[in-house]
N, C-alpha and C positions, 0 to 999 in steps of 0.2 A: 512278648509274653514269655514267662520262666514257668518250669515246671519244678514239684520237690515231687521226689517218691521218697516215700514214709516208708521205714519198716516197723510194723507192730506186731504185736502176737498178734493170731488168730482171733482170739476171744474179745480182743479189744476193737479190731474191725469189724466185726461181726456178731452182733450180740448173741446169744442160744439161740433167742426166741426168730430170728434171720436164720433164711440159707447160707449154709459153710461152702462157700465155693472163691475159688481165687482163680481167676484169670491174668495169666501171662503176657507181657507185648514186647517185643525186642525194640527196643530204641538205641538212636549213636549215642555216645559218653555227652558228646554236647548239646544235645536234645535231652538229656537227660541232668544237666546242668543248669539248664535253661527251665526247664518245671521246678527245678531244688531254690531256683530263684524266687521265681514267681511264687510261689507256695510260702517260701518264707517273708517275702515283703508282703504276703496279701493277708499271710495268718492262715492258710486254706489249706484243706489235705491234698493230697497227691492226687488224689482222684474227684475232688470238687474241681481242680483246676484243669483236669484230664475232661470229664464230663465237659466243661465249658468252651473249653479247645475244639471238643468235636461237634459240637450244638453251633461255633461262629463256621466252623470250614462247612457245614452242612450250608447252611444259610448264604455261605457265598458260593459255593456250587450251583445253588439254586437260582440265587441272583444273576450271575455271570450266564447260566444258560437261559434262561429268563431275557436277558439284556441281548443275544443268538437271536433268541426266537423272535424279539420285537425290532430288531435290526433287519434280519434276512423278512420279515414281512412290511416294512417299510419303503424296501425295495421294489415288491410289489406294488404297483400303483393304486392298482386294481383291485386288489383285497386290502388296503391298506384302508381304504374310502369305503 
C-alpha cells in the first residue's frame, strides 16, 4: 500500500463551514513515499488513504487477537466442548 500527503491550503482541506484543525504525524521519508504512491495510483487524498490504512491494521489487531483467544481456548479441552 502507497501513501501521498497532499499539501493544500487550509481552506481547501477544510471547508468554513468544518472545524479548522490540522493534525501532525511523523513518518520515515519511505513511509511517506509509499502513501505519495498509493494516493497517486488510487486518485485518493492523503488522508482517505491514511483513514483506510488505520481502519485495515485495526481490523487485523483484532483478527490476530481474536485467532489468541480461540487458540489458547482450544487447548482447553474442557471449555472448548
Amino acid at each position: 500500500m502507497a501513501i501521498c500527503i497532499q499539501f493544500r491550503r487550509l481552506e481547501e482541506v477544510y471547508p468554513v463551514a468544518s472545524p479548522t484543525f490540522v493534525l501532525t504525524v511523523r513518518i520515515s521519508k519511505s513511509t511517506h513515499a509509499t502513501f505519495h504512491a498509493l494516493a497517486e495510483e488510487s486518485n485518493e487524498s492523503m488522508t482517505k488513504i491514511l483513514d483506510c490504512a488505520s481502519e485495515l491494521y485495526k481490523r487485523q489487531r483484532f483478527l490476530e487477537g481474536l485467532d489468541a483467544d480461540f487458540a489458547a481456548l482450544q487447548k482447553n479441552k474442557a471449555a472448548w466442548e
